[in-house]
MDTraj code that builds the backbone (N, CA, C; nanometers):
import mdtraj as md
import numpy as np

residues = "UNK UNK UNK UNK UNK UNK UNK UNK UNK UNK UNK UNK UNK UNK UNK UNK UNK UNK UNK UNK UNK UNK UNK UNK UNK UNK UNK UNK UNK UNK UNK UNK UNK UNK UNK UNK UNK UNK UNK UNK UNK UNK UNK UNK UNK UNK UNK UNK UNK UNK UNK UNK UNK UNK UNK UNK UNK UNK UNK UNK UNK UNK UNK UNK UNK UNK UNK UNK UNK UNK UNK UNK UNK UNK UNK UNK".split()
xyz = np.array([
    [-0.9116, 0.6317, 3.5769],
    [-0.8334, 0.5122, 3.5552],
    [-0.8885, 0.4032, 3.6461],
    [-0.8863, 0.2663, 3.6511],
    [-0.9307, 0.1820, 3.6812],
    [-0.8639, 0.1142, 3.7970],
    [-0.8676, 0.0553, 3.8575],
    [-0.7975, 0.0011, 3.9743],
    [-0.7062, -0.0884, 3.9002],
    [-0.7407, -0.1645, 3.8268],
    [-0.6817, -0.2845, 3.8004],
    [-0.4945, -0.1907, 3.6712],
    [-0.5637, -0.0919, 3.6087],
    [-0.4644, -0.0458, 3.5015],
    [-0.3720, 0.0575, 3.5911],
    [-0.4367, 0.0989, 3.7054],
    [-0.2968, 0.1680, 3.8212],
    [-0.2338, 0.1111, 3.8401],
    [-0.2933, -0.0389, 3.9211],
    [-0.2029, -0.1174, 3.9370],
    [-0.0565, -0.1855, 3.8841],
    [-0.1326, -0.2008, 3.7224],
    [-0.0520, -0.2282, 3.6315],
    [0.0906, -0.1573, 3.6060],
    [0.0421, 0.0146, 3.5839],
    [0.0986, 0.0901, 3.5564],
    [0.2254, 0.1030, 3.6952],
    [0.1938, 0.1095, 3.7981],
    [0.2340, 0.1580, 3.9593],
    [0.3793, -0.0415, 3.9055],
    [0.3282, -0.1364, 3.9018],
    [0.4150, -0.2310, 3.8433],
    [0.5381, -0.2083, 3.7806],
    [0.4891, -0.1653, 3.6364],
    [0.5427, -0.0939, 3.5651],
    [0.6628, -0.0228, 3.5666],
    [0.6249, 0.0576, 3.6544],
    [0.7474, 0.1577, 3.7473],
    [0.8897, 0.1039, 3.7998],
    [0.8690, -0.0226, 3.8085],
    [1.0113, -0.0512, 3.8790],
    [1.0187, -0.1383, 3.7421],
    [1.0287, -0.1598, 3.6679],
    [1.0428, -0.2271, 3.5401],
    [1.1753, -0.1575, 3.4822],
    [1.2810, -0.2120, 3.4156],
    [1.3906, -0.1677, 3.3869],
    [1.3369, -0.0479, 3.2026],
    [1.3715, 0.0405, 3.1784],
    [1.3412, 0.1317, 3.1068],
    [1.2866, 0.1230, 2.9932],
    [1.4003, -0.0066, 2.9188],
    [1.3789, -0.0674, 2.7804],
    [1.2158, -0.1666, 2.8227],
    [1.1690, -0.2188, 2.9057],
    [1.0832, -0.3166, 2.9422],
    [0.9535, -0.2161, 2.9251],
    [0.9569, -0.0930, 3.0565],
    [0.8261, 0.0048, 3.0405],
    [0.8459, 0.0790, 2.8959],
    [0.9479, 0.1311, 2.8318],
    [0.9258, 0.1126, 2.6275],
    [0.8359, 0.0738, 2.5623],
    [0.8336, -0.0703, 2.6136],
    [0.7864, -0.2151, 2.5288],
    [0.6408, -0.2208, 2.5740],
    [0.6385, -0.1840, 2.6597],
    [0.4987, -0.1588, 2.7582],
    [0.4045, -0.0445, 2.6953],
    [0.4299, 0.0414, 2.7010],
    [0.3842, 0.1175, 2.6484],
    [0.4037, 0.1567, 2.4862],
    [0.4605, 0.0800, 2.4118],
    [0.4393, 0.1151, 2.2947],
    [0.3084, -0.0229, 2.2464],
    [0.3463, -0.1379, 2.3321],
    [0.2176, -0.2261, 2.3061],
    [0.0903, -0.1590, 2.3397],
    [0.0490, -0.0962, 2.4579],
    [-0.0314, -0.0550, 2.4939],
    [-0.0830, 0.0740, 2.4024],
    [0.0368, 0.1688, 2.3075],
    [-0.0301, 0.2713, 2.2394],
    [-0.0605, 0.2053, 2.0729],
    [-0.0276, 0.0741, 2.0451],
    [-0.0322, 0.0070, 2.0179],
    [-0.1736, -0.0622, 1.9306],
    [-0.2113, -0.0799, 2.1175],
    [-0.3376, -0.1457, 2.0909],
    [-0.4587, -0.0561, 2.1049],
    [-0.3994, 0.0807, 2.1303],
    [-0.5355, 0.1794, 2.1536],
    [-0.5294, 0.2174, 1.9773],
    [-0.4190, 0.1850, 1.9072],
    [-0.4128, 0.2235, 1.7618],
    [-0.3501, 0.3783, 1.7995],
    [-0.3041, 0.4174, 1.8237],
    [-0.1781, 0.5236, 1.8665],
    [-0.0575, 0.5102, 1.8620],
    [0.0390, 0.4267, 1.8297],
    [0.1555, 0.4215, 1.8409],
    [0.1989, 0.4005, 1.6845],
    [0.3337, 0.3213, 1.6892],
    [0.3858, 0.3527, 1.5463],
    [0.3384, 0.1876, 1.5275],
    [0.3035, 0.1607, 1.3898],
    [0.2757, 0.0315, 1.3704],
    [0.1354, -0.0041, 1.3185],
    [0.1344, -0.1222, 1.3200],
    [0.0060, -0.1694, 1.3018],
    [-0.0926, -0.2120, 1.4533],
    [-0.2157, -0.2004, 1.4440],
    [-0.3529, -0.2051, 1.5464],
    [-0.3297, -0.3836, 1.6084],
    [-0.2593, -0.3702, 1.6921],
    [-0.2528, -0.5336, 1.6847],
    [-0.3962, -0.6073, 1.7266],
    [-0.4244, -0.6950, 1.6871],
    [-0.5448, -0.7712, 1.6663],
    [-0.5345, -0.9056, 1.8141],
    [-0.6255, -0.9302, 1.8760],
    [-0.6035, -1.0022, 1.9630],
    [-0.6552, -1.1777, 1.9050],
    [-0.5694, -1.2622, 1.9420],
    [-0.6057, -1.3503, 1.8372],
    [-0.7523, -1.4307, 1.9673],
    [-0.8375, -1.5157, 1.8936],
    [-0.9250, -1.5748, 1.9537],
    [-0.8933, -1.6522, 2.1246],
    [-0.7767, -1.6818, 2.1451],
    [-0.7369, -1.7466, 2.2383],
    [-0.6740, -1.6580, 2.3255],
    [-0.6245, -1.5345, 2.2832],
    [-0.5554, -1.4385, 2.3447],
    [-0.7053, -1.3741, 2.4240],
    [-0.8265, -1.3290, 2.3487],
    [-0.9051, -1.2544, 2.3872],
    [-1.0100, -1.3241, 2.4856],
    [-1.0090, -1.4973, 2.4591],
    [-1.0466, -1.5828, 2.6041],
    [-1.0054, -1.5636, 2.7375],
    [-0.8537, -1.5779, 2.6829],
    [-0.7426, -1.5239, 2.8446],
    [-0.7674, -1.3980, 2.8645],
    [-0.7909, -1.2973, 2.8154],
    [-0.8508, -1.1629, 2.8678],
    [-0.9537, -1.1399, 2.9160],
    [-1.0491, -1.1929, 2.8774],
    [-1.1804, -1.2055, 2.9210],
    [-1.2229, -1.2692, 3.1055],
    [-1.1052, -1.3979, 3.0888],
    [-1.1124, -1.4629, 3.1762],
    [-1.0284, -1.3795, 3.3089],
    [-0.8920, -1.3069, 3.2784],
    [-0.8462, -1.2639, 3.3674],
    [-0.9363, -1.1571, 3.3849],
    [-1.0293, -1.0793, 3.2977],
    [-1.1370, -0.9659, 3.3342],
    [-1.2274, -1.0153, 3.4570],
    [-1.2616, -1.1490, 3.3937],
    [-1.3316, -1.2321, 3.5240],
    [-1.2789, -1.2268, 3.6578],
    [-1.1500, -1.2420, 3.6465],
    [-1.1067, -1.3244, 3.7969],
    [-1.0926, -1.1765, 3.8476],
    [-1.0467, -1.0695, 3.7866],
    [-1.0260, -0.9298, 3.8705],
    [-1.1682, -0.8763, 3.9221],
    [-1.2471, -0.8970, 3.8700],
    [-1.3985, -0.8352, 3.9088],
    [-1.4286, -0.9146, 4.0193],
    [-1.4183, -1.0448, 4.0461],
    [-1.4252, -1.1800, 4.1361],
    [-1.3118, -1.1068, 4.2660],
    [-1.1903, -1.0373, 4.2829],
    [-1.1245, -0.9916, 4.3337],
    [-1.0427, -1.1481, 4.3438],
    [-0.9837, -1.1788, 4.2386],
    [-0.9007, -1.3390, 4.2524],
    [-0.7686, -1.2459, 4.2134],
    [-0.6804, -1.2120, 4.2696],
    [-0.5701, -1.1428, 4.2410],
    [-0.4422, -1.2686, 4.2644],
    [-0.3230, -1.2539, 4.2590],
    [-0.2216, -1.3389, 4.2932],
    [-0.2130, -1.2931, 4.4055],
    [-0.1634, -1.3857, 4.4809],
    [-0.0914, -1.3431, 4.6417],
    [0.0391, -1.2738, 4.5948],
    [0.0665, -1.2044, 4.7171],
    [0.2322, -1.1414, 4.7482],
    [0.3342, -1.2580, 4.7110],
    [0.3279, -1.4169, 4.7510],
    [0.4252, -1.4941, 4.7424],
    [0.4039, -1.5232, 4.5406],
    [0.3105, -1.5350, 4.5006],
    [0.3023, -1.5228, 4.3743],
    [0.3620, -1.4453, 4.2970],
    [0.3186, -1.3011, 4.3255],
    [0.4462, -1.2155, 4.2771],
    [0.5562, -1.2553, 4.3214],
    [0.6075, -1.2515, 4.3724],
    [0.6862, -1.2683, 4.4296],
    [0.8155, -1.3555, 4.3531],
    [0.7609, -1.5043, 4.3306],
    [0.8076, -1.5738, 4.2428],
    [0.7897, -1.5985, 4.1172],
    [0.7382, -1.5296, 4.0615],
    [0.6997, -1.4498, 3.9455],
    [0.8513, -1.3342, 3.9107],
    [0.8438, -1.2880, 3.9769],
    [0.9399, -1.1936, 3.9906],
    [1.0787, -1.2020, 3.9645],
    [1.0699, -1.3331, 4.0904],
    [1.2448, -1.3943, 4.0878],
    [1.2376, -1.5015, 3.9452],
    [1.1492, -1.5555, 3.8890],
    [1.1872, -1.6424, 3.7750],
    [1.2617, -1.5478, 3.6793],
    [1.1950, -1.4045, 3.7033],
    [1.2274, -1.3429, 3.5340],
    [1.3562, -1.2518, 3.5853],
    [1.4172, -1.2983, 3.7292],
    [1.5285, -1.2082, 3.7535],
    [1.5060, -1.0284, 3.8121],
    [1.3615, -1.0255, 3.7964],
    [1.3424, -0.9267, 3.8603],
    [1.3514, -0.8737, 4.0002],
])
top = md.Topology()
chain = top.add_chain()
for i, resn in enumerate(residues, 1):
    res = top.add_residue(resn, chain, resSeq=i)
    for name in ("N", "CA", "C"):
        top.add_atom(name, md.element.get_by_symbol(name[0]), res)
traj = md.Trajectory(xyz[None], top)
């Protein structure tokens, strides 16, 4: 597993039940494993992926205060 998808996952964890659900059915989802259709990443979606691929290899992570307020916007 990758540093960056532990991370994710280790996140994840304190996520309220119905939320890691949603999480992981996107994610089995997009490996084409889950129930549904293969979701397709649209052209602008797969820029912003690319780009956040960038900034994690760069080691550009958010700060602690970032999360942080990140966190408290969504009530977490």
């Amino acid at each position: 597993m990758t540093k960056l998808l532990d991370i994710a996952i280790e996140a994840a964890k304190d996520l309220p039940a119905e939320m890691q659900d949603e999480i992981a059915g996107i994610l089995l989802r997009f490996m084409g494993e889950g129930e549904g259709e293969i979701y397709q990443l649209t052209p602008e979606e797969e820029a912003d992926l690319d780009e956040a691929l960038a900034e994690a290899e760069r080691g550009e992570f958010a700060t602690d205060e970032e999360v942080r307020a990140m966190w408290a916007k969504y009530g977490l």
